[in-house]
C-alpha positions as CSV (number, residue, x, y, z in Angstrom):
1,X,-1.0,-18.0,5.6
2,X,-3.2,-15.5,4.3
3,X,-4.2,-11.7,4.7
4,X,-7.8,-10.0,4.6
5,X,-7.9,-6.4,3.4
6,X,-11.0,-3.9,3.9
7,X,-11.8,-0.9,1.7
8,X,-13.3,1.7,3.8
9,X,-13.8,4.3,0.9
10,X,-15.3,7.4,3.4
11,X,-13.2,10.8,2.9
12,X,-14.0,14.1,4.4
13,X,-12.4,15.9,1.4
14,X,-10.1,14.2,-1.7
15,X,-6.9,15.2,-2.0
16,X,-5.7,16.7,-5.4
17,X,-3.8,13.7,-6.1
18,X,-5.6,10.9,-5.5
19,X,-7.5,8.4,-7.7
20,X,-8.2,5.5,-5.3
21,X,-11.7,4.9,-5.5
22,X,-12.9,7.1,-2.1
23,X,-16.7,9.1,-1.4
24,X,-17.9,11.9,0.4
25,X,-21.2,9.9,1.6
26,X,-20.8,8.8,5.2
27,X,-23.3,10.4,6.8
28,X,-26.2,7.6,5.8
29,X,-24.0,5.5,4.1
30,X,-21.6,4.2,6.5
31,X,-23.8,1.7,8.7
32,X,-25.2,-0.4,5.9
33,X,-21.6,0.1,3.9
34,X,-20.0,-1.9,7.8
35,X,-23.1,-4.5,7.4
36,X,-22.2,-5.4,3.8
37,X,-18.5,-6.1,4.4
38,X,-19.6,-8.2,7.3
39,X,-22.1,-9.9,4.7
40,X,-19.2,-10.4,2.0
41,X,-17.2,-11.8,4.5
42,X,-19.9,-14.3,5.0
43,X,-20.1,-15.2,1.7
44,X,-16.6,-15.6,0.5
45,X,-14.6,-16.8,3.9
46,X,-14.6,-19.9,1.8
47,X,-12.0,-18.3,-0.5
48,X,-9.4,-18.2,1.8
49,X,-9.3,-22.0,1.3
50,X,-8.6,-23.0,5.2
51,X,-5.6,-20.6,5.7
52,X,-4.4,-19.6,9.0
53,X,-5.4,-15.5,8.8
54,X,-1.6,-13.4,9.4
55,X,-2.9,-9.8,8.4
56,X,-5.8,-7.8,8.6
57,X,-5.4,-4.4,7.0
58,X,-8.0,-1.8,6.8
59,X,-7.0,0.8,4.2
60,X,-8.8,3.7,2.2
61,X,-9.8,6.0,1.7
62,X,-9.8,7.1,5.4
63,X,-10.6,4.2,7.8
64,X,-9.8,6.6,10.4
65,X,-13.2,8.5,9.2
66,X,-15.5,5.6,10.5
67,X,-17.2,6.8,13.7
68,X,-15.6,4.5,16.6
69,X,-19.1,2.6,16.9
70,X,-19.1,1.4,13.4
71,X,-15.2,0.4,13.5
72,X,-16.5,-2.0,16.4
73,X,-19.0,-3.1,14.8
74,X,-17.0,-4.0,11.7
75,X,-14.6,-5.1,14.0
76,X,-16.9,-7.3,16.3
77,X,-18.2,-8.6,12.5
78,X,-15.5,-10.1,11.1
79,X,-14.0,-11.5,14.0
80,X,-17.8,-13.6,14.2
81,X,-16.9,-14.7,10.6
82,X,-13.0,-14.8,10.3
83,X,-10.9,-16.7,12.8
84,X,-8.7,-13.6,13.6
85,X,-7.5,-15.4,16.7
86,X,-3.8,-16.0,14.8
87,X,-3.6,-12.5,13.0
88,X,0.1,-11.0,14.2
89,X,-0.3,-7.7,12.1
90,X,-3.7,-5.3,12.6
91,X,-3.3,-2.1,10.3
92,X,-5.4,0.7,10.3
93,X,-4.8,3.6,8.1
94,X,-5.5,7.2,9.3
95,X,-4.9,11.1,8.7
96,X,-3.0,12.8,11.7
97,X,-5.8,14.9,12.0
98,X,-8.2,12.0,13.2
99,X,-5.9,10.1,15.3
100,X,-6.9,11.6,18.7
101,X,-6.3,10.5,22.1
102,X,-10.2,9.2,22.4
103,X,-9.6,7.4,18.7
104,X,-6.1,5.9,19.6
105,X,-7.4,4.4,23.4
106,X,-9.8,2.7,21.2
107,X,-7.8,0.6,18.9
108,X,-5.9,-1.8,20.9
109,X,-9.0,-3.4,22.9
110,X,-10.4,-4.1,19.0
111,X,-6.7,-5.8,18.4
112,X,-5.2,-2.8,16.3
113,X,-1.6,-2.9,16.6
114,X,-0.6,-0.8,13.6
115,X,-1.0,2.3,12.6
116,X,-0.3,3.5,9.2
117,X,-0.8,7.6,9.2
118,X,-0.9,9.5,5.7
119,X,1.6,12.4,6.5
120,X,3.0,13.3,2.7
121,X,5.3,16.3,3.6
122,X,6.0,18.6,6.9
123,X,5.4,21.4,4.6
124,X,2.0,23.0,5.9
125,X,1.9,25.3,2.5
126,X,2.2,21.9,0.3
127,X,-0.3,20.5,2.2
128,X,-2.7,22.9,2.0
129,X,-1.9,23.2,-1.8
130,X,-2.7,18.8,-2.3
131,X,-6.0,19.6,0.2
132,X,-4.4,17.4,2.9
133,X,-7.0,18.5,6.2
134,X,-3.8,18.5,8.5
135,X,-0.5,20.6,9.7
136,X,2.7,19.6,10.3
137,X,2.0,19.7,14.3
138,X,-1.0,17.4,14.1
139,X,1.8,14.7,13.0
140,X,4.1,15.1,16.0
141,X,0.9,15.0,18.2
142,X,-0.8,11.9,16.7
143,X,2.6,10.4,17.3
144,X,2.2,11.4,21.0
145,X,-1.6,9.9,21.3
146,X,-0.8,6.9,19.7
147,X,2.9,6.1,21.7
148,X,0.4,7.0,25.1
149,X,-1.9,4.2,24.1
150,X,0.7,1.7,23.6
151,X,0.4,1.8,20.0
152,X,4.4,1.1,19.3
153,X,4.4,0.3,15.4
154,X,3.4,3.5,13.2
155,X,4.1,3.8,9.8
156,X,4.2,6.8,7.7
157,X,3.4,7.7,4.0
158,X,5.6,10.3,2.1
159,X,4.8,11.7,-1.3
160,X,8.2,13.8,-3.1
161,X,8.1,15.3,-6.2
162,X,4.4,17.6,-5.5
163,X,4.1,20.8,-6.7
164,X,6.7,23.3,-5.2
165,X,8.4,20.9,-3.1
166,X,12.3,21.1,-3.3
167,X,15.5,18.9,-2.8
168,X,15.8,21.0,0.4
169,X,12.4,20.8,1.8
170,X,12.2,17.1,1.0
171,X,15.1,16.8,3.1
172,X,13.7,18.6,5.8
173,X,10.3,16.0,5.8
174,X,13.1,12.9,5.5
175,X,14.5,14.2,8.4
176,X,11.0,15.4,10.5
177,X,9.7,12.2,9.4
178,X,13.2,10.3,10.7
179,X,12.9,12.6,14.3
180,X,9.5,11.2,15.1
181,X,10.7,7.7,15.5
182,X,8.2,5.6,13.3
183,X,9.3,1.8,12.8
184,X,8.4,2.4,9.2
185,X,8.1,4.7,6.2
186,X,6.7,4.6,2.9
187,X,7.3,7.6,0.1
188,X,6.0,7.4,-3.5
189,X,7.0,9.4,-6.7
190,X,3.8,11.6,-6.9
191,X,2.3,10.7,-10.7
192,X,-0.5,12.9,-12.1
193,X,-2.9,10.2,-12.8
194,X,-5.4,11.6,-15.7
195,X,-8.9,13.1,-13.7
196,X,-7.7,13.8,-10.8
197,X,-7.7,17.5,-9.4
198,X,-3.7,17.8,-9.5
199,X,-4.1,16.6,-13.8
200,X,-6.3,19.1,-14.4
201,X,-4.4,21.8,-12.5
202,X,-1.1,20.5,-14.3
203,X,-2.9,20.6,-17.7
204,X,-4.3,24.6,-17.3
205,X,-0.8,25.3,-16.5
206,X,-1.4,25.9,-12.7
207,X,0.9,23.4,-11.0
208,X,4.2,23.0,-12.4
209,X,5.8,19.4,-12.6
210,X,8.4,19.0,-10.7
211,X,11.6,18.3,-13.3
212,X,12.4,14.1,-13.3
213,X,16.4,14.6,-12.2
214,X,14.9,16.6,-9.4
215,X,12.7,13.8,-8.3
216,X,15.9,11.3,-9.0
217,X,17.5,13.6,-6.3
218,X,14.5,13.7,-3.7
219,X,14.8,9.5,-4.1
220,X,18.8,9.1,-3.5
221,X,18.5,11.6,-0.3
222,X,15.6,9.5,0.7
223,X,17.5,6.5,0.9
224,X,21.0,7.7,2.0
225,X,19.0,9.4,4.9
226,X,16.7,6.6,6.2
227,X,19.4,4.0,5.5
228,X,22.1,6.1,7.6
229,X,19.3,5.9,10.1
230,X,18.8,2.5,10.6
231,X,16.0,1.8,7.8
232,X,16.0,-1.7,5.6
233,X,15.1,-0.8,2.1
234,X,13.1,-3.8,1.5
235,X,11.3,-2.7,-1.2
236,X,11.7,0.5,-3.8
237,X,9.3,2.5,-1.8
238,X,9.2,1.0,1.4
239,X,11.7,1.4,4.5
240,X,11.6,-0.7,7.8
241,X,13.2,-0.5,10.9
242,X,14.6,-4.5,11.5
243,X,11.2,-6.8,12.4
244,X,9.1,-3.9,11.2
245,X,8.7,-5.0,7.8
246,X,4.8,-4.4,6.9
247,X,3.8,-8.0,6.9
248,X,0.3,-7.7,4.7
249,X,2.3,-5.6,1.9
250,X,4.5,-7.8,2.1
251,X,1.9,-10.9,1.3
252,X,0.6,-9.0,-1.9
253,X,4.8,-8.9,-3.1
254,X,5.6,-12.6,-2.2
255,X,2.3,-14.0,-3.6
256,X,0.8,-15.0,-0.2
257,X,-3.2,-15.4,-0.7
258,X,-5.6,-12.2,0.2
259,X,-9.3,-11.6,0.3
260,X,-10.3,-8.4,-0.1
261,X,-13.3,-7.3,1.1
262,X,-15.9,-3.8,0.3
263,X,-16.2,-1.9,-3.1
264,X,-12.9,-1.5,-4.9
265,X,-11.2,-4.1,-3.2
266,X,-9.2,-6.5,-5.2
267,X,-8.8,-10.6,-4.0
268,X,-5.8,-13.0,-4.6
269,X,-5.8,-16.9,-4.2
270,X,-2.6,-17.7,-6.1
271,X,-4.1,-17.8,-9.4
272,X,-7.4,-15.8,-9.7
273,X,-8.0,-12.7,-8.8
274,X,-11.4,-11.3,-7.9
275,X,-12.6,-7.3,-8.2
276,X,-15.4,-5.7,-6.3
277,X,-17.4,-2.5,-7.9
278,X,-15.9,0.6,-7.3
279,X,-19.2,2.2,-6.8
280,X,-20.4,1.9,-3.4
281,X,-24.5,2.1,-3.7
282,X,-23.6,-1.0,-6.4
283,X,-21.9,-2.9,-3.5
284,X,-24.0,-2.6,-0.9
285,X,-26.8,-3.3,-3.5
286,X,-25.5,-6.4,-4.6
287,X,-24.7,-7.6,-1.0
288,X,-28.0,-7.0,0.4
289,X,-29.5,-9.5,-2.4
290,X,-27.4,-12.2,-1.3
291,X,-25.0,-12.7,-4.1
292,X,-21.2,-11.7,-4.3
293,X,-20.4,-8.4,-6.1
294,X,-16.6,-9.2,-7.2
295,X,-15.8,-9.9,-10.9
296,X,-13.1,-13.0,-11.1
297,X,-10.8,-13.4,-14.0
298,X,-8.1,-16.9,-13.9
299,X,-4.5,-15.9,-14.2
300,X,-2.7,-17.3,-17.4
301,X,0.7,-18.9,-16.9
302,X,2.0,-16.1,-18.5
303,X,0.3,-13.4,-16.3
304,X,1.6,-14.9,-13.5
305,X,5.1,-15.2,-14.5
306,X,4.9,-11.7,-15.5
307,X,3.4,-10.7,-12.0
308,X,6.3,-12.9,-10.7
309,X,9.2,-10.6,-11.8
310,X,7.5,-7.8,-11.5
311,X,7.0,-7.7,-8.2
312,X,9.6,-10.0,-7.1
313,X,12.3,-7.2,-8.2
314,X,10.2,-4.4,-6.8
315,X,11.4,-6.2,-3.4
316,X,15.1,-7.0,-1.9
317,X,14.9,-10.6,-2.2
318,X,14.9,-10.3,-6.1
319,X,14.1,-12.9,-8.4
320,X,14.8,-16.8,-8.1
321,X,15.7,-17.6,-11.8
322,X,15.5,-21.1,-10.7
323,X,12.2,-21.3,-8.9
324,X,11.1,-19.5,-11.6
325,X,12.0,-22.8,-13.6
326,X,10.7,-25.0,-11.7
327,X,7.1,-22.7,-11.5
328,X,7.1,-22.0,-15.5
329,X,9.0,-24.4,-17.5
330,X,12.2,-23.7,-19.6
331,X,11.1,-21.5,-21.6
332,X,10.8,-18.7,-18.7
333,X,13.8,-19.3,-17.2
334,X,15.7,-18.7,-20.6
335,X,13.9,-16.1,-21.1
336,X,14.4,-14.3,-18.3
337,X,18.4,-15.4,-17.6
338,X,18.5,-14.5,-21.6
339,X,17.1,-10.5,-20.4
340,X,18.5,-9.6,-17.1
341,X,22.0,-10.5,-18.7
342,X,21.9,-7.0,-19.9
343,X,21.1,-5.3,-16.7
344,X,23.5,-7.6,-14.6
345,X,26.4,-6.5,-17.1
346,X,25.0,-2.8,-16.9
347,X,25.1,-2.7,-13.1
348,X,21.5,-2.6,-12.7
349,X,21.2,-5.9,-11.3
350,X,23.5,-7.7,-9.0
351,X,23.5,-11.4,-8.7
352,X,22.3,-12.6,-4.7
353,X,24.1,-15.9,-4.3
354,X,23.7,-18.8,-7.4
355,X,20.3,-17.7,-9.2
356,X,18.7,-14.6,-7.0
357,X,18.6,-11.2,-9.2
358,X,18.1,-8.3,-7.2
359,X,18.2,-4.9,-8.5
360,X,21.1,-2.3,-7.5
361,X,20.6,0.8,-5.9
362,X,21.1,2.6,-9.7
363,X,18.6,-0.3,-11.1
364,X,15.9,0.7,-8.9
365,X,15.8,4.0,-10.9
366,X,15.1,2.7,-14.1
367,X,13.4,-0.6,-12.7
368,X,10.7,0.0,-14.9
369,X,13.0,-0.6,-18.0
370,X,14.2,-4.0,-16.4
371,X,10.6,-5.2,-15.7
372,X,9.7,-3.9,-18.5
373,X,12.8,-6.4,-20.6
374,X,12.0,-9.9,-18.5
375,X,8.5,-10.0,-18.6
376,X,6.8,-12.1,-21.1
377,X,6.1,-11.2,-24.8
378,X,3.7,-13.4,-26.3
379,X,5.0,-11.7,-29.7
C-alpha cells in the first residue's frame, strides 16, 4: 500500500502562526502550479514502486482556495497518471469559510470523501487575533453543507495554548468541537516557530505565552473530554471516532511508502526520502524543463531506527522491541530495552503484551524526554 500527498501552497491571508511553506500568488499562478503537479506525477509515478495507491491527501496551505475548475483539473490529472481506482481515503483540507454548499456538492463526483476543516478555537476574538478569515458560525454551517452533500467523515484541527485562550474557553471549543459530531479531531500545542507573525509579536512583548502547566491543563481536559465521548486516542494529538482513524497520517506513522507531490512536499519509499523546493516559481520552473525538482537524501540505519521510535511512540501501538531486533540488529534492541527501562519503572511507559512499549497517559506529557532517551547516539 501507498499514499500520494499534494501541496497546494495558495492562502488568501497567513495566519500569525503558521510556517508551512504557503503564498499569496493565485491569481496567475495557480493553472500552471495544477499542470506542474500533474507533470511531477508523470515523472515520478515510478517511485511508488508498483504499490496499490490507499490515500490521496491534498493539504496546504488552503486546498480549499483552488477555484473548483483547477481542483478538477488536478483531479482529472492525476487520476490519468495514478491508478486511484483502489484509493479508500480522499482528504481535502479546507477553512470553514470556503466550504460552501456549491464547493461541498463538488467533491464527491471528483471522489472526495474526507474533509479535514482548519477550525482552531470557537473563540471568534482568538481568531481574529491568529488572522483565521472565519467565525465560529461558519463552522457549524460548513458542517451543515458538507453533511447535505453526503460528505460523512470531517475532521477538525484544534490549536490550545494561543494567546488569551483559557482552561475554560478551551473547554468550551472541546465541547463545540465534540457538539458538531465530527468522526475526528486533531489539536496541537501552538509553538511560536521563529519568523512567523505570532514570534515577532511574542518577542515585542505583544502576545503573552500562555504558562506551560496551563497548556498541560488544556491537554488533560482535551483527552478526558473527547475520550468520555467516544474518541480513540490513537496518537498524542490525534482523536478518532472507531474506523475513523485518518488512514494517510496514519501511513507517514507506521512507515507505509508516500509520494509527495508540488513545492514543499516531502516523499517516503522506506528508506529515502525525497524534498521538493519550497519556492513555488522554482517548482514550476523546474517542472516545465522536464526534470524532477525534489532533492533525495538515503536513510542511514541509524536514521531510520531513530524515526522508528520516534514515531512509533507518538502512536498507541507503541514500539515492538522485538521487531525492532529483527529490523536493526542487537545492538538497537539493547539499546532501546536498556532506555525505556527507566520510563517503564517511572510510569511513563507501560508494557503492551511481551515486547510492545506504549507510552501512558502521564508519558505522553513528557514524550519528548523518552524519545529523546531511546533514540540512537552515535556518541
Amino acid at each position: 500500500m501507498a499514499g500520494v500527498y499534494v501541496h497546494i501552497p495558495f492562502c488568501a491571508s497567513r495566519c500569525s502562526y503558521c510556517d508551512f511553506f504557503s503564498t499569496l500568488e493565485m491569481k496567475g499562478s495557480g493553472s500552471a502550479y495544477v499542470d506542474a503537479v500533474v507533470a511531477e506525477a508523470t515523472m515520478r509515478c515510478h517511485e511508488l514502486r508498483g504499490e496499490r495507491l490507499r490515500t490521496l491527501y491534498l493539504g496546504g496551505g488552503t486546498p480549499s482556495q483552488l477555484p473548483l475548475p483547477l481542483l478538477e483539473r488536478l483531479v482529472k490529472g492525476l487520476k490519468g497518471v495514478l491508478e486511484l481506482e483502489h484509493v479508500e481515503e480522499f482528504t481535502v483540507e479546507a477553512n470553514p469559510d470556503d466550504v460552501t454548499a456549491e464547493w461541498c456538492a463538488a467533491l464527491r463526483p471528483l471522489g472526495v470523501n474526507r474533509v479535514s476543516m482548519g477550525v482552531q478555537s470557537f473563540e471568534d476574538n482568538i481568531l481574529r487575533a491568529i488572522g483565521r478569515r472565519h467565525n465560529a458560525s461558519q463552522v457549524a454551517q460548513a458542517m451543515g453543507n458538507l453533511h447535505a452533500a453526503g460528505i460523512t467523515n470531517v475532521s477538525i484541527d484544534l490549536i490550545y495554548g494561543l494567546p488569551g485562550q483559557t482552561l475554560e474557553s478551551w473547554t468550551r471549543t472541546v465541547e463545540q468541537a465534540i457538539a458538531l459530531s465530527p468522526q475526528h479531531i486533531s489539536a496541537y500545542g501552538l509553538t511560536y516557530e521563529p519568523g512567523t507573525r505570532l514570534w515577532h509579536q511574542r518577542e515585542r512583548g505583544e502576545v503573552i505565552e500562555v504558562p506551560e502547566e496551563d497548556c498541560i491543563g488544556m491537554y488533560r481536559v482535551l483527552v478526558r473530554l473527547l475520550q468520555g465521548a467516544g474518541f480513540e486516542h490513537y496518537e498524542i494529538s490525534n482523536f478518532a471516532l472507531p474506523g475513523y482513524h485518518s488512514r494517510h497520517n496514519s501511513s507517514y506513522w507506521d512507515e507505509t511508502p508516500y509520494l509527495g507531490l508540488g513545492a514543499a512536499a516531502h516523499s517516503y519509499d522506506g528508506s529515502i526520502r525525497r524534498s521538493n523546493p519550497c519556492d513555488m516559481h522554482e517548482y514550476i520552473s523546474r517542472i516545465a524543463s522536464g526534470e524532477t525538482a525534489c532533492e533525495q537524501e538515503e536513510m542511514t540505519r541509524w536514521e531510520r531506527y531513530d524515526e522508528r521510535v520516534m514515531l512509533g511512540l507518538r502512536t498507541a501501538a507503541g514500539v515492538d522491541a522485538e521487531r525492532l531486533r529483527e529490523d536493526f540488529g542487537d545492538a538497537a534492541w539493547t539499546h532501546f530495552s536498556r532506555e525505556i527501562q527507566r520510563h517503564l519503572d517511572a510510569g511513563n511507559v507501560r508494557l503492551d503484551g511481551a515486547s510492545r512499549y506504549v507510552l501512558t497517559a502521564e508519558g505522553i506529557l513528557v514524550s519528548d524526554s523518552v524519545m529523546r532517551d531511546v533514540m540512537w547516539d552515535d556518541d
